[in-house]
C-alpha positions as CSV (number, residue, x, y, z in Angstrom):
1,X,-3.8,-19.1,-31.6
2,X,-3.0,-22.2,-33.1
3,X,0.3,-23.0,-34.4
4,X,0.6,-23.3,-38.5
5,X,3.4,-25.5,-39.9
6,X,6.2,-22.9,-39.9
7,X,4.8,-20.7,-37.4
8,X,3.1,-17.2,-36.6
9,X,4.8,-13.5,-37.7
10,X,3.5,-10.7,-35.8
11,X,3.9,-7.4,-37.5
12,X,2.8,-3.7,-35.9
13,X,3.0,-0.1,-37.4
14,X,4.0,2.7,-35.0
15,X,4.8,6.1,-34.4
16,X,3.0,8.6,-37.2
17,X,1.8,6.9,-40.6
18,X,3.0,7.6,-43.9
19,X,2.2,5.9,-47.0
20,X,3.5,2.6,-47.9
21,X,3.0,1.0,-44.4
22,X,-0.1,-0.9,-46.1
23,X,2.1,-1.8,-49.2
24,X,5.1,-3.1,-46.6
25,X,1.6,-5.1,-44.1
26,X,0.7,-6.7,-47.8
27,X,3.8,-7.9,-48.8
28,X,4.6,-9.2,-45.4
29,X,1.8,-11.0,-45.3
30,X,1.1,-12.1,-48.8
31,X,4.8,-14.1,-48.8
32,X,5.1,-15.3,-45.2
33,X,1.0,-17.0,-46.6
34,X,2.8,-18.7,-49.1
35,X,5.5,-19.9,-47.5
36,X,3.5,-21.7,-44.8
37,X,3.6,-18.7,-41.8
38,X,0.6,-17.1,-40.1
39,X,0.1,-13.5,-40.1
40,X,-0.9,-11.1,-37.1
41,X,-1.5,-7.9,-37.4
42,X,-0.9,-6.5,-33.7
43,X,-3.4,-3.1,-33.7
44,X,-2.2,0.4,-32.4
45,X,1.6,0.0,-32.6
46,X,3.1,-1.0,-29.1
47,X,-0.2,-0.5,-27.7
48,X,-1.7,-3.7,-28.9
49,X,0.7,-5.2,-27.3
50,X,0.0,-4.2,-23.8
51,X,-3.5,-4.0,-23.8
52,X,-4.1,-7.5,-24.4
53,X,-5.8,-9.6,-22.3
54,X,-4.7,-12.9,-21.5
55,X,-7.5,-14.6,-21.5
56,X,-9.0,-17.3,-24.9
57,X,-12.8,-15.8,-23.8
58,X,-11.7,-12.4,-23.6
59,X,-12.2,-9.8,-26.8
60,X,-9.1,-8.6,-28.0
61,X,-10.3,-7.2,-31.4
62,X,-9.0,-3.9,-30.4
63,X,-5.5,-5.4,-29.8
64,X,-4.7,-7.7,-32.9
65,X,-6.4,-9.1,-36.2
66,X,-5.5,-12.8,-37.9
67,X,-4.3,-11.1,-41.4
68,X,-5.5,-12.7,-44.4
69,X,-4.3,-12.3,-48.7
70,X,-7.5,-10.6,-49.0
71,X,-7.8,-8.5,-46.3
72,X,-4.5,-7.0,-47.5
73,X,-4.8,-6.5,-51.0
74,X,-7.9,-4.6,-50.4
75,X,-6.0,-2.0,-48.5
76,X,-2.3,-2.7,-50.1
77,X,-2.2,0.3,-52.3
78,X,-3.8,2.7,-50.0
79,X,-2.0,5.5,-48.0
80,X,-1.9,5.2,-43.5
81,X,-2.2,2.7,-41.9
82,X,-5.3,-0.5,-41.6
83,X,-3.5,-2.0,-38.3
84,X,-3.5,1.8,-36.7
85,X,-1.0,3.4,-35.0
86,X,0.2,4.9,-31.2
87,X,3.4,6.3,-30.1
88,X,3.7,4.3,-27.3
89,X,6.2,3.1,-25.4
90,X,5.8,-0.4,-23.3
91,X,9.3,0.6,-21.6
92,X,8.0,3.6,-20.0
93,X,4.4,3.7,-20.0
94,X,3.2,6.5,-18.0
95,X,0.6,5.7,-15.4
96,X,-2.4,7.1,-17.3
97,X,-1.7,4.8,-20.0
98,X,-1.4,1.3,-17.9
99,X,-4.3,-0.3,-19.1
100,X,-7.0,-1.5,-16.7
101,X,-6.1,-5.0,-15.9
102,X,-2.9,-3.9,-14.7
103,X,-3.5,-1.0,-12.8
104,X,-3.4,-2.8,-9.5
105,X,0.4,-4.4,-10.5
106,X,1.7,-1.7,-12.5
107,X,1.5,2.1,-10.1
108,X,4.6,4.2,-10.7
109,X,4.5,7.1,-13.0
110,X,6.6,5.5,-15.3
111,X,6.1,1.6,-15.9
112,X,8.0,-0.8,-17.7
113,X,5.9,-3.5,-19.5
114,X,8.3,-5.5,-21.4
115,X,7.4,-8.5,-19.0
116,X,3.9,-8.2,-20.0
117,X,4.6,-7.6,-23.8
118,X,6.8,-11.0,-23.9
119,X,3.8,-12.8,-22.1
120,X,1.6,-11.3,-24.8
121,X,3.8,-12.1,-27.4
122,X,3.5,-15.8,-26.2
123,X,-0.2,-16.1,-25.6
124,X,-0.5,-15.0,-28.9
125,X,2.3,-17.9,-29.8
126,X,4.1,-15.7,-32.1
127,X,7.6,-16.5,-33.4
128,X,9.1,-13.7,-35.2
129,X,7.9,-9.6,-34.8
130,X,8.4,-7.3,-37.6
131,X,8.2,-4.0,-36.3
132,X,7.5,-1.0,-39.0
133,X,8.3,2.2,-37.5
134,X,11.5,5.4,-37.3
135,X,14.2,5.5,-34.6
136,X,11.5,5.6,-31.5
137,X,9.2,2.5,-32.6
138,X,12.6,0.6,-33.5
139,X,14.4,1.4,-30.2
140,X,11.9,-0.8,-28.3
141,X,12.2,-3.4,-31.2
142,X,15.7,-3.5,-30.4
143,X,14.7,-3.6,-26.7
144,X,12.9,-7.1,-27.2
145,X,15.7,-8.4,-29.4
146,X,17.8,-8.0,-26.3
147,X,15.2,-9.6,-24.5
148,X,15.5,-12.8,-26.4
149,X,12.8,-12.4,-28.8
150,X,13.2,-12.6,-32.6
151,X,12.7,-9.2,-34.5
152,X,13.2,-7.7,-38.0
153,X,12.6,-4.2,-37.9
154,X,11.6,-2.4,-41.1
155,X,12.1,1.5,-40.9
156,X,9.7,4.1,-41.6
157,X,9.5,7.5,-41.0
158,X,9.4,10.4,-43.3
159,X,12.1,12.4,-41.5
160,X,14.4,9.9,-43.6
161,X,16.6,9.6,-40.4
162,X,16.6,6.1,-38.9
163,X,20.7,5.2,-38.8
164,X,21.5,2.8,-41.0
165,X,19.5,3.1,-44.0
166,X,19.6,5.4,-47.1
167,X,16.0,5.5,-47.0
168,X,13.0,5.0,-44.7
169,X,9.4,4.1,-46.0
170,X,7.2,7.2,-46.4
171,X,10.0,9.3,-47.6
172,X,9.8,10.1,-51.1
173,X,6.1,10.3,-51.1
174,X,6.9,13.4,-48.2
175,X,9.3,15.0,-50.6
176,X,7.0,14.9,-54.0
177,X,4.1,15.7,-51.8
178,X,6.4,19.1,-50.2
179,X,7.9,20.1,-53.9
180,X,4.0,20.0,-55.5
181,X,2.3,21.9,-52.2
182,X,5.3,24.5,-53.0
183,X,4.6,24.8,-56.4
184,X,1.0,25.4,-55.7
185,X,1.5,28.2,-53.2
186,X,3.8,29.7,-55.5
187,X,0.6,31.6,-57.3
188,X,-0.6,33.2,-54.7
189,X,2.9,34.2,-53.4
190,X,3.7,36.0,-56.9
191,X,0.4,37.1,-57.0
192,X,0.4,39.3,-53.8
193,X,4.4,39.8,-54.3
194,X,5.0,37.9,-51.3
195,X,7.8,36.0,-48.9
196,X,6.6,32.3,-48.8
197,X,6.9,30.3,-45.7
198,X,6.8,26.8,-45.3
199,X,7.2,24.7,-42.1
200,X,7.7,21.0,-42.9
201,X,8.6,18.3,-40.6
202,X,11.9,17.3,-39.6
203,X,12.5,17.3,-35.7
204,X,16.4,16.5,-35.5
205,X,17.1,16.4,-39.3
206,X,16.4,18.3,-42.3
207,X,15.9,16.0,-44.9
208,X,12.7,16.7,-45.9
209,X,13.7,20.7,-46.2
210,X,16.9,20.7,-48.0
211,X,15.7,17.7,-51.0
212,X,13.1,19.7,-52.1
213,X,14.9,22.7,-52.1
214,X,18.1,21.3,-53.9
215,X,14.8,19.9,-56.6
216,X,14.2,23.6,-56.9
217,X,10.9,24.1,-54.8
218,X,12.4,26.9,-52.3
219,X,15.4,29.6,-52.6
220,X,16.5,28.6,-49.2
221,X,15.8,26.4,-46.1
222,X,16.9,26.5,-42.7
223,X,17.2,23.1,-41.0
224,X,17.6,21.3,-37.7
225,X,21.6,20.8,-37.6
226,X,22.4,24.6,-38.4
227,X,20.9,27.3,-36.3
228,X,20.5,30.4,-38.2
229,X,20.4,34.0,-38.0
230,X,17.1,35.6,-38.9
231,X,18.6,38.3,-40.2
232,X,20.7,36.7,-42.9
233,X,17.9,34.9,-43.7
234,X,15.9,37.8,-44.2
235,X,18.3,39.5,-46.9
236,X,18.6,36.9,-48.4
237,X,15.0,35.7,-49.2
238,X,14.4,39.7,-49.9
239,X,17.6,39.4,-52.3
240,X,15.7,36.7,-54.1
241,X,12.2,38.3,-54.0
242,X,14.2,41.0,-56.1
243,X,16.1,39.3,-58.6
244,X,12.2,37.3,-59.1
245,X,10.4,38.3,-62.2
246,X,6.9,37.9,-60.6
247,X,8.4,39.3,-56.8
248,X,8.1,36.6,-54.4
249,X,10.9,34.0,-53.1
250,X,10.0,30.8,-50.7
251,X,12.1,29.5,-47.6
252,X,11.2,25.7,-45.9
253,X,11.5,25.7,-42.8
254,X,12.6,22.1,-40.4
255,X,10.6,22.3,-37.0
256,X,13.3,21.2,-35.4
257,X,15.1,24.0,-37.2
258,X,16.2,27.3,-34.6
259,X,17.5,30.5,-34.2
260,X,21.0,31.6,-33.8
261,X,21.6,30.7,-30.1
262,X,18.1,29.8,-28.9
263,X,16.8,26.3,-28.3
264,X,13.8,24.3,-30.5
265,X,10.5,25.8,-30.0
266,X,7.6,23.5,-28.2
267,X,4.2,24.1,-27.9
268,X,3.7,23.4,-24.1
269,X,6.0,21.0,-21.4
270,X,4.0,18.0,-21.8
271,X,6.2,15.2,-22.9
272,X,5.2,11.9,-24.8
273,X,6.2,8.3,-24.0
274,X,9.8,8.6,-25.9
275,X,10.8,12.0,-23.8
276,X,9.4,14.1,-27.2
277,X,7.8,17.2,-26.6
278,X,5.6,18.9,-29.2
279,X,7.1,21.0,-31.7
280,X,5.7,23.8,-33.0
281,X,6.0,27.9,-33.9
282,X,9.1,27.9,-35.7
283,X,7.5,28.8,-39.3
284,X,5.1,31.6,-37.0
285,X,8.0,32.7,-35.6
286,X,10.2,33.1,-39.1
287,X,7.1,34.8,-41.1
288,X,7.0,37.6,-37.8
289,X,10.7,38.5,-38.1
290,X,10.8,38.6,-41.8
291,X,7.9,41.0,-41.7
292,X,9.4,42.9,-39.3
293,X,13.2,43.4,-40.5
294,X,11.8,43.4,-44.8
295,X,11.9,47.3,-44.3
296,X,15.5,47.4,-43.8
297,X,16.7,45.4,-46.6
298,X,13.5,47.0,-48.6
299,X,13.8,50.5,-48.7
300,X,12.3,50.9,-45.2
301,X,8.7,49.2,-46.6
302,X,7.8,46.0,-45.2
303,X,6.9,43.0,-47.2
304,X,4.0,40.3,-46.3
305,X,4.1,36.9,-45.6
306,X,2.2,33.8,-46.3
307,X,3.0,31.7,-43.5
308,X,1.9,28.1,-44.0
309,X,2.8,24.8,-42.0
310,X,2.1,21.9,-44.5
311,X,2.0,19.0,-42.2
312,X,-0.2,16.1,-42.7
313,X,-0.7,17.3,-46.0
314,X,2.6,15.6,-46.9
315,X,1.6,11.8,-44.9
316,X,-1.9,11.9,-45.9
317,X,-2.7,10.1,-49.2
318,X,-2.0,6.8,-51.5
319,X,2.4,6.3,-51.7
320,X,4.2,7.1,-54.4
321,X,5.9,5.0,-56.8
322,X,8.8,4.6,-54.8
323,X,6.8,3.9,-51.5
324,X,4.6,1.5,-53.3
325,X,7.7,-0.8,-54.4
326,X,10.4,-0.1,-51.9
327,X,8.2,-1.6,-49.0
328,X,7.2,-4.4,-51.4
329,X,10.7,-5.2,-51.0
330,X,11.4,-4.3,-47.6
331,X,8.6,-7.1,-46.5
332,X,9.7,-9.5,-48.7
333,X,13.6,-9.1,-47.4
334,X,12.2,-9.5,-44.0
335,X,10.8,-13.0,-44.7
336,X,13.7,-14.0,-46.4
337,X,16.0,-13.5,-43.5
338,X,13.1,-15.1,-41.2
339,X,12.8,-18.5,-43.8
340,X,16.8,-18.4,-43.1
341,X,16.1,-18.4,-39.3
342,X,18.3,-15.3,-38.8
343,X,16.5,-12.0,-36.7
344,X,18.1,-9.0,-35.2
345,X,18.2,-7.0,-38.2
346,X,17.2,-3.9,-39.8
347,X,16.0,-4.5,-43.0
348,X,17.8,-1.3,-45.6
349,X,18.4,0.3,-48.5
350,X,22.1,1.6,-48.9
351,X,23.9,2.9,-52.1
352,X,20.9,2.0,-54.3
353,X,21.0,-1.7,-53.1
354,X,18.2,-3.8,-50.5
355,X,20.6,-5.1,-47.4
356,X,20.1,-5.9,-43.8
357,X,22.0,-4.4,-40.6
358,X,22.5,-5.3,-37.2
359,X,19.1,-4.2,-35.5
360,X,20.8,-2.3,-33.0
361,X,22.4,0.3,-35.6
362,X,19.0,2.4,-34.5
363,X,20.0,3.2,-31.1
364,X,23.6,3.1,-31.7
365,X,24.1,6.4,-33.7
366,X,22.2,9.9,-35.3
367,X,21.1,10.1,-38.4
368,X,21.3,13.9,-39.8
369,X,22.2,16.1,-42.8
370,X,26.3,16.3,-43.0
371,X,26.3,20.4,-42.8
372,X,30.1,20.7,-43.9
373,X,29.3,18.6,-46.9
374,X,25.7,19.4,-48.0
375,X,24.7,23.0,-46.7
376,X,25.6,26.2,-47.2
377,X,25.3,27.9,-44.0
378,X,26.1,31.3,-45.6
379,X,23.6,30.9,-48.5
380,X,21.0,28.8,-46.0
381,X,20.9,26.2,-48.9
382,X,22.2,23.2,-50.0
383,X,25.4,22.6,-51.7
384,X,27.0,19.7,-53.9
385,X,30.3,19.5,-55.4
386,X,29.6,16.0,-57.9
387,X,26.7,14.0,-58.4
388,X,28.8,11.0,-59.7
389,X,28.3,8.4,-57.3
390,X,26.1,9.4,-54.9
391,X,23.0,7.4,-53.6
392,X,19.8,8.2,-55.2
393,X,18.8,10.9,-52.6
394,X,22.0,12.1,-52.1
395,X,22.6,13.7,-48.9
396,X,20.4,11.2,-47.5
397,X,23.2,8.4,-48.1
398,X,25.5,6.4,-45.5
């Protein structure tokens, strides 16, 4: 691709979608126009990247997409993502995954294709990468930056738990999205006098659990960074269901949260490009024991459970207020440190103000909910002493 006066900005979505990714690809694109850049939308997250072939004749439609003011305005204020997305990893790309122009140099199991992502990255003459994506999509972002390529990483995820940031795009639409769905199910839980249970995501932290149920959309929630007993959990929801006009009480669940003493609960062995396996159970497994032990805080009758996981029912969708502006902002920081030459930053949001941080504060540290300061591991809810102060979302601060 030709060169443009100032040059050409690559930008890539990856990992799952939320909304706001279009809103952050607009406003990307829409200043770094204006200011003389080129934009290129690299398709399928990381995978774009490798699956290009380096070759003018060749079609690489399926890899990358010259971005244009009108393309993105169309989709701008739409939930997901245009450019697609992949949780791939071009650090350890697993043999089934080596596309087919490389099969021949590229055999082990496990590849490493950070040589061929630089050579892609040239061929497609592009100066600066903004990578939009949580802690796994980042971590290779930081991986090129130590590789000598210029990258400003923009953080996404609605976990809420890349380091370094207060807040990660796709967030607050997760939260508003979780407190409405709870609401909702709350009908048919007082209708039928029942224990409501509600998995939400949140592998490693429990952000996404314990904001909605300090707004008042659950009695309790169990989370990643606690591992609870089942049967305090039980007396306790059954304590609420009593003291409940209309009979029913509602517990989130993290799926990353666990029992006392027993390990996160998978779905099968199989393991994806960042060493994840698939979660899933934990909300099946809660609604089982509470049904079993309800008798014994219940005068020996059991009490039923509605047992729902709400998962992409809190990333589908248009963004929220919040995730409509806050990635307006976050693209428009990340041009401003590229007009100023500087890269190797994570572009944030800390103690209600935009800011920038070294890019390699991702891989550096955790990210999770401060139990001693912010949950109740008696009550299995959260606590707060003051809210003078505090960042916006609270426990979600630095």
């Amino acid at each position: 691709m030709a060169k443009s006066t100032k040059g050409i900005i690559g930008i890539l979505t990856g990992g799952g979608d939320v909304p706001g990714l279009n809103p952050a690809i607009r406003a990307v694109t829409i200043r770094a126009i204006r200011e003389g850049y080129q934009v290129i939308g690299i398709r399928k997250g990381w995978r774009g990247l490798i699956d290009i072939i380096r070759d003018k004749k060749a079609d690489n439609s399926e890899n990358y997409i010259s971005l244009s003011e009108e393309l993105v305005n169309k989709v701008g204020r739409t939930g997901g993502t245009f450019l697609h997305t992949s949780r791939v990893n071009p650090s350890k790309t697993s043999k089934d995954r080596i596309p087919a122009h490389l099969k021949e140099k590229y055999n082990e199991e496990v590849n490493d294709l950070t040589e061929e992502v630089l050579a892609n990255l040239a061929f497609l003459n592009i100066d600066y990468l903004i990578p939009i994506g949580g802690d796994d999509t980042l971590s290779y972002g930081v991986r090129l930056y130590k590789e000598g390529f210029k990258v400003i990483a923009i953080p996404k995820t609605m976990d809420n738990d890349v380091p370094g940031t207060d807040y990660c795009i796709g967030f607050s639409t997760c939260i508003t999205r979780t407190i409405s769905l709870t609401h909702s199910l709350r009908t048919s839980a007082g209708s039928h006098e029942r224990l409501l249970v509600l998995e939400v995501f949140g592998r490693y932290a429990g952000f996404t659990a314990i904001l909605p149920t300090l707004a008042g959309a659950a009695n309790r929630c169990v989370i990643p960074e606690y591992n609870f007993d089942i049967e305090r959990l039980t007396e306790l929801m059954i304590q609420d269901r009593f003291s409940n006009p209309s009979h029913y009480s509602v517990v989130l669940i993290s799926e990353g949260a666990s029992f006392s003493g027993e390990d996160m609960i998978f779905q099968d062995d199989v393991r994806d490009d960042y060493g994840h396996r698939k979660l899933g159970g934990i909300g099946d497994r809660v609604s089982e024991h509470l049904k079993q032990l309800s008798p014994k805080y219940n005068n020996s009758k059991p009490i039923n459970v509605i047992n729902q996981k709400l998962g992409y029912m809190v990333r589908c969708g248009d963004p929220d207020a919040i995730d409509s502006i806050v990635p307006m902002a976050f693209g428009n920081l990340a041009l401003d440190l590229i007009i100023k030459g500087v890269h190797g930053r994570l572009i944030t949001l800390r103690n209600g103000r935009y800011d920038n941080a070294p890019i390699d504060i991702v891989t550096s540290s955790k990210k999770l909910v401060d139990v001693d300061r912010y949950y109740n591991t008696d009550r299995l809810r959260p606590k707060y002493n003051s809210f003078e102060m505090q960042p916006l979302f609270l426990m979600t601060g630095l």
